[in-house]
Each structure stands twice: as C-alpha cells, then as structure tokens.
N, C-alpha and C positions, 0 to 999 in steps of 0.2 A: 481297700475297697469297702463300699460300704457293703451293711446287710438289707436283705430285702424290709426287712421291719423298717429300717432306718430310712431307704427309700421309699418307700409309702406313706412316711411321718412328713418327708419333705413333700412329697407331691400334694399330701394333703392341703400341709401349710399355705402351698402356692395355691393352690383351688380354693380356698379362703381368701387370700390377696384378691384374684383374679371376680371371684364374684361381692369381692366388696369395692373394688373399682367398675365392678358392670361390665365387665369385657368377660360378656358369654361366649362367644367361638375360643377365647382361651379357654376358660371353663370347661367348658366342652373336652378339649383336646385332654388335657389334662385326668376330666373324668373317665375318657376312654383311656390313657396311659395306668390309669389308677385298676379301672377293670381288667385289662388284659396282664398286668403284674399281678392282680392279685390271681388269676388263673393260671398263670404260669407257676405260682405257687403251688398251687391246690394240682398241680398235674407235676411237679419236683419237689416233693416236700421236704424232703433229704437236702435241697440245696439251699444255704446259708447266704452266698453271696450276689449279690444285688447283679442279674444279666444288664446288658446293653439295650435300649430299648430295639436293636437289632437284632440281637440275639432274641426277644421276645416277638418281635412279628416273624421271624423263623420259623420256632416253636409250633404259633398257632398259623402260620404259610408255610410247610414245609416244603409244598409245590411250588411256589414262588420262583421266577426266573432267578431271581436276585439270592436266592437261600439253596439252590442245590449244590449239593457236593460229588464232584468225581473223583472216583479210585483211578490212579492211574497201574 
C-alpha cells in the first residue's frame, strides 16, 4: 500500500496533467481529494498508510448513511 506522502505526490501529478489539458471539473475533483487527504492527515498523524478515498469521506461524514457502523 502506498503512504499518504506517496499518495498526494500522485494526486498532485495528476492535477498538473489535468490543468495542462484544461479539464478544470477534473482539476477541481482532484483538488478537493488533495484537501480532504491532506486533513485526514492533520487529524491521524500517527497514520502512515495512504486511506481509501472511502475511508476519507467517512472520517470527515461520519454521520453519513453510507459510513455508519453497528455493534451487534
């Protein structure tokens, strides 16, 4: 798996692809995947390994239909 460093070197890359072909809505999406990992950092600093971008809209929705957990 990668590390979060590692993923954010990629996202980057690609947000450079993306605004040197002009496809801003990519751009966009990507800058928003770039801000919310890097917050996910800054609120798990401890953690090394690069989350899912699932497990990152969790994180910051933990109220989310899609992200609760029950104890059975």
């Amino acid at each position: 798996m990668a590390t979060i460093t590692v993923q954010l070197q990629a996202y980057r890359s690609a947000l450079a692809d993306a605004q040197t072909k002009g496809d801003q809505a990519i751009a966009r999406k990507i800058e928003q995947q770039i801000r919310e990992l890097e917050e996910f950092q800054q609120r798990h600093p401890e953690e090394a390994e690069a989350p899912s971008p699932f497990e990152v809209f969790c994180d910051l929705n933990p109220s989310d239909i899609n992200c609760r957990v029950y104890d059975d």
